[in-house]
C-alpha positions as a Python dict, from the first residue, in 0.01 Angstrom:
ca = {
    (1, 'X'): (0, 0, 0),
    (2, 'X'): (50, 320, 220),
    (3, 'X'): (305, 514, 242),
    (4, 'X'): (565, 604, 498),
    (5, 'X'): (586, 932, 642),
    (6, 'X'): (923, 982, 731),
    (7, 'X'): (953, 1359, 789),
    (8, 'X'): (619, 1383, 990),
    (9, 'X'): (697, 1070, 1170),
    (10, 'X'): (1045, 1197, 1291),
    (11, 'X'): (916, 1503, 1404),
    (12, 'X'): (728, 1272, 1636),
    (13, 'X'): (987, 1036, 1753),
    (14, 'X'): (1130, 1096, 2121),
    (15, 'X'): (1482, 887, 1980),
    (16, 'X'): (1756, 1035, 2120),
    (17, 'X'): (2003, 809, 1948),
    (18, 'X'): (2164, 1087, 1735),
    (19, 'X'): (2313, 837, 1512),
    (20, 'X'): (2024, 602, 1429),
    (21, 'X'): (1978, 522, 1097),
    (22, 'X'): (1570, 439, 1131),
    (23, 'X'): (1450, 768, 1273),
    (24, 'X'): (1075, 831, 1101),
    (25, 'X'): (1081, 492, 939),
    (26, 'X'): (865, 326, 1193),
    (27, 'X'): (855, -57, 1072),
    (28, 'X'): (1214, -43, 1049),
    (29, 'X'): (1285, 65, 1384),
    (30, 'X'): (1014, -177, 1544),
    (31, 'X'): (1184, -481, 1362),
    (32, 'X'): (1487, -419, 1451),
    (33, 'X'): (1397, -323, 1852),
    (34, 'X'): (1209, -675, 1879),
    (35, 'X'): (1455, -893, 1655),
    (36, 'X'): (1686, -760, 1993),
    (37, 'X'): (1402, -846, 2239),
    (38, 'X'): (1347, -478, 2320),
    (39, 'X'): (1101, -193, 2247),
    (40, 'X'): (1144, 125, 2016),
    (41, 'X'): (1200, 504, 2218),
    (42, 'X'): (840, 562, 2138),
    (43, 'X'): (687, 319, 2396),
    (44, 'X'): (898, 487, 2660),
    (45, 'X'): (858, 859, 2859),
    (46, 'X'): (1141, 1096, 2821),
    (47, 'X'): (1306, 1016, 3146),
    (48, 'X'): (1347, 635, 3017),
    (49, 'X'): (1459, 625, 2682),
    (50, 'X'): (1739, 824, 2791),
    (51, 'X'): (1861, 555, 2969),
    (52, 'X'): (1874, 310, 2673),
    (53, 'X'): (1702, 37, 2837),
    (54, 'X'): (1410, -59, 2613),
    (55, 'X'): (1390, -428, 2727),
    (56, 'X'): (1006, -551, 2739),
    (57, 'X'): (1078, -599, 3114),
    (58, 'X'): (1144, -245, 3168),
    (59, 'X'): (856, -131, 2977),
    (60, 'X'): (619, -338, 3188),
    (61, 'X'): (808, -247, 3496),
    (62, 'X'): (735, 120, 3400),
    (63, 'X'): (372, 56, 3329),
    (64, 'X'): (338, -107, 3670),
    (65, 'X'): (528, 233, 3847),
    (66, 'X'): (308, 501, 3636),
    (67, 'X'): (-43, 320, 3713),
    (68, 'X'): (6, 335, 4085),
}
């Protein structure tokens, strides 16, 4: 089975939930996104994961705005 690499993988993640518990553990943080109906920080730009809205809707409504 592979591994996890937590400490490279956080250096990668654009979270900016300071408190979040999954930071760098990538399955983790994807389970518990869609078990909520909603997409983890990393399938966002900067400018929307700051607003904490990582609905699927959103996502696809930002994909729609940054392909025009």
């Amino acid at each position: 089975m592979r591994q996890c690499s937590v400490e490279q993988n956080k250096e990668k993640c654009n979270c900016t939930y300071e408190p979040c518990s999954r930071k760098g553990i990538c399955c983790e943080c994807v389970r518990y996104h869609w078990r909520s109906g909603e997409l983890p920080a990393c399938f966002f730009p900067a400018d929307v994961e700051r607003t904490y809205d990582r609905s699927v809707e959103r996502f696809i409504e930002t994909r729609q705005e940054r392909e025009r």
